[in-house]
C-alpha positions as CSV (number, residue, x, y, z in Angstrom):
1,X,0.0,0.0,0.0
2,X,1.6,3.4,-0.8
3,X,0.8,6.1,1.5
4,X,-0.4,9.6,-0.6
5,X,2.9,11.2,1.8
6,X,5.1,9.3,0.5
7,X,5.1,10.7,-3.4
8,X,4.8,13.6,-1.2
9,X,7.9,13.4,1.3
10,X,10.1,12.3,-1.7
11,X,9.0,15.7,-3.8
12,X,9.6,18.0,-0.9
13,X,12.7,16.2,0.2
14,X,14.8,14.8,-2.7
15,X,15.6,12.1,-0.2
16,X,17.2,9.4,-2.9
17,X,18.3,6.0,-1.2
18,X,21.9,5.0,-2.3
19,X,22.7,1.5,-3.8
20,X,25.0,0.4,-1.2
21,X,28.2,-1.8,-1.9
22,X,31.8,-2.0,-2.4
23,X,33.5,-0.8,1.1
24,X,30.1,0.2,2.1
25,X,28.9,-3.0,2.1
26,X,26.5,-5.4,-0.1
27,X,22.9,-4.1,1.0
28,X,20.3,-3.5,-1.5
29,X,18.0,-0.9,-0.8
30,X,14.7,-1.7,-1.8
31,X,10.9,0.7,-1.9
32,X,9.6,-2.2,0.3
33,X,12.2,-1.6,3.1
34,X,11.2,1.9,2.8
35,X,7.6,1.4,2.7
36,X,7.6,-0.8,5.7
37,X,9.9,1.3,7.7
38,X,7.3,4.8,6.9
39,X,4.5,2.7,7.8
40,X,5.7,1.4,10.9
41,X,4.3,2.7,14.2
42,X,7.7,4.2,15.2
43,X,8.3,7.9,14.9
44,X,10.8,9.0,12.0
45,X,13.8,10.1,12.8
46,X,16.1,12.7,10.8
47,X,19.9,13.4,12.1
48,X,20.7,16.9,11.0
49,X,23.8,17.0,12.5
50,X,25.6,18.1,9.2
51,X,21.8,20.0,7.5
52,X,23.0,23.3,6.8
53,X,19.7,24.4,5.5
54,X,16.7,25.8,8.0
55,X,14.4,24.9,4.8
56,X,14.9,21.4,5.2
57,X,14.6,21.3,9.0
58,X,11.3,23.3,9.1
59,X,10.5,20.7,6.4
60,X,10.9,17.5,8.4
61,X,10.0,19.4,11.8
62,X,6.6,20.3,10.2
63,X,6.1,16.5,8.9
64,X,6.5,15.4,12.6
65,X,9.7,13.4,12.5
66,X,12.0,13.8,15.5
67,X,15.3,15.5,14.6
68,X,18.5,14.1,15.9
69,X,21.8,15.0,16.5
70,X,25.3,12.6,16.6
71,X,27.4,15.3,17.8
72,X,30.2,12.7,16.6
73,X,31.7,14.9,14.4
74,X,31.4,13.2,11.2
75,X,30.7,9.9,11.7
76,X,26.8,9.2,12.4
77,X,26.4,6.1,14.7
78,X,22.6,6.8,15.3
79,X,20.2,4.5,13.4
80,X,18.0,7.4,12.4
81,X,15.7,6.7,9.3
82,X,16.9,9.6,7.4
83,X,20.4,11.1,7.5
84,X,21.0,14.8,5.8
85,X,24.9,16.2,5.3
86,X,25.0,19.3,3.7
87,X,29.3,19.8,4.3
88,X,32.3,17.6,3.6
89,X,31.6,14.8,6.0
90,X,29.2,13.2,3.4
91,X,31.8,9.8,2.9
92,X,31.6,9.9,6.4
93,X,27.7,9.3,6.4
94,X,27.5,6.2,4.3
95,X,29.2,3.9,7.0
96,X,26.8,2.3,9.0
97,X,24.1,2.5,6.6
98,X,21.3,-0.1,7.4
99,X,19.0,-1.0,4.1
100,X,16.1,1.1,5.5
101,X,18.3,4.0,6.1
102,X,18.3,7.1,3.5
103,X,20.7,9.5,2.9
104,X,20.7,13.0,0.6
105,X,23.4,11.9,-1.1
106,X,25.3,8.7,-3.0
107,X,28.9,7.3,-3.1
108,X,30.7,9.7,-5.6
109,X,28.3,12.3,-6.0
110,X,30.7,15.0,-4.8
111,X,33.1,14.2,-7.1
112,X,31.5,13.5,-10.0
113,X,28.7,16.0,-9.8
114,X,28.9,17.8,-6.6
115,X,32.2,20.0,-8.0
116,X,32.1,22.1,-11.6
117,X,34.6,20.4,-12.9
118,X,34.0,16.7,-12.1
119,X,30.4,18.1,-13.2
120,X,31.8,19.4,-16.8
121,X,33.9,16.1,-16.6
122,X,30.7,14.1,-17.2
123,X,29.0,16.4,-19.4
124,X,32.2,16.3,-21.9
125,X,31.7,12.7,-21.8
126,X,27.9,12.7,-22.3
127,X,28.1,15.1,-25.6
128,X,30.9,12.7,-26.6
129,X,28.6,9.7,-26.9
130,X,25.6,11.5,-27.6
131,X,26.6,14.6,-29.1
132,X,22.6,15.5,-31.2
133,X,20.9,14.9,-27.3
134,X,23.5,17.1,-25.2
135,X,24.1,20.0,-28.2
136,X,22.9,22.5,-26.3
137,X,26.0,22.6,-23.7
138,X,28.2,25.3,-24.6
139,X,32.0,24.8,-24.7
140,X,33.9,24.1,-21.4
141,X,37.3,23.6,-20.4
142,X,38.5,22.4,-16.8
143,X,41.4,23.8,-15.9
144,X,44.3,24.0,-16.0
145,X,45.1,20.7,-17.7
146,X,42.7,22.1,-20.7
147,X,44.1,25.6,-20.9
148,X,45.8,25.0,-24.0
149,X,42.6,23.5,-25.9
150,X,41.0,27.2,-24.3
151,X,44.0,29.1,-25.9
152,X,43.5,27.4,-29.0
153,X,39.5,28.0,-29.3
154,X,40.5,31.7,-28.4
155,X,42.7,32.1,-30.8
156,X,40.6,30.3,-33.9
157,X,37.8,32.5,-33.0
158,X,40.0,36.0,-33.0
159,X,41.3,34.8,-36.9
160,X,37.5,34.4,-37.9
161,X,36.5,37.9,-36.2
162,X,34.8,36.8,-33.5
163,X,34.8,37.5,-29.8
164,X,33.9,34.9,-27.0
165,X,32.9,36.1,-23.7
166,X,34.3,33.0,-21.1
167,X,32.3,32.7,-17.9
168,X,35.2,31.4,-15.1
169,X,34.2,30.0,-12.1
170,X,35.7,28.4,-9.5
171,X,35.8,24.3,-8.9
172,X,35.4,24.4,-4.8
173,X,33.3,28.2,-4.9
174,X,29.8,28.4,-4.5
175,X,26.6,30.1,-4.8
176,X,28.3,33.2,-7.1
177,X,31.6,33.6,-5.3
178,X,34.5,33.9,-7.8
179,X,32.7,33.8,-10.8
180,X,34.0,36.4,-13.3
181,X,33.4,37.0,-16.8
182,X,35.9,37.7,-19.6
183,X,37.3,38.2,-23.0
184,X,40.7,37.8,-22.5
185,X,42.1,34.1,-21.9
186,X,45.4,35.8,-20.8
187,X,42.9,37.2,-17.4
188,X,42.3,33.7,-16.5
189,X,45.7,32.5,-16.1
């Protein structure tokens, strides 16, 4: 039976369950164990020990689950239902996962999405093998192993008389900071 909350809770919360394995063990995940666990006469828990967000507390707070805190620095020990980690503790949070658990994030997501370039990393690879479906991405260069492919562009583009306008951001910045815009490849180094 599937409660009308839980289309609901998964909207409001982007709570995704990770596929657990390799060092963090052989568990499967399953709706079921999910199911079972939301219908269960216990109250939900939520560890926001690392939830940098008041959205997402006034969130779970308003749903009625009972927030926790591991105050372990890191590591979460607590069998809560739902663990949140908004900082760089997130590899941390995957150890002592139970199949039931849920956690905001997945093994790798940091580096493959959760920076710009590991992000434009997987992008590059996506237009690679499907170049008509991922067209609309615009030109991108990690740096600085790519600087000379950049230099090169910059330079085609000058001979044919045109001018390209290179938004620079930061790998580790977020949320604007560092972002500049620019002409002149020569600024960026």
């Amino acid at each position: 039976h599937h409660h009308p909350r839980d289309a609901e809770m998964s909207r409001d919360l982007d709570v995704t369950a990770p596929s657990l394995g390799g060092r963090w063990g052989q568990a499967t995940v399953t709706p079921r164990d999910f199911l079972a666990a939301r219908h269960s006469s216990a109250r939900w828990t939520f560890d926001a020990t690392h939830c940098l967000y008041d959205l997402v507390v006034a969130q779970v707070t308003a749903r009625g689950w009972e927030l926790t805190t591991s105050g372990s620095g890191g590591k979460t020990d607590s069998a809560d239902h739902v663990r949140w980690i908004d900082d760089s503790s997130v590899q941390d949070g995957f150890y002592g996962l139970e199949p039931w658990m849920r956690v905001n994030h997945f093994p790798g997501m940091l580096e493959s999405l959760g920076r710009k370039a590991g992000l434009a990393r997987s992008m590059a690879r996506m237009k690679r093998n499907f170049p008509h479906e991922y067209s609309f991405l615009p030109n991108t260069w990690v740096l600085p192993s790519e600087f000379g492919d950049l230099r090169r562009h910059s330079e085609t583009s000058a001979k044919c008389g045109s001018s390209n306008v290179y938004i620079v951001k930061p790998d580790a910045a977020c949320q604007g900071r560092g972002i500049f815009l620019t002409t002149n490849v020569d600024e960026i180094e």
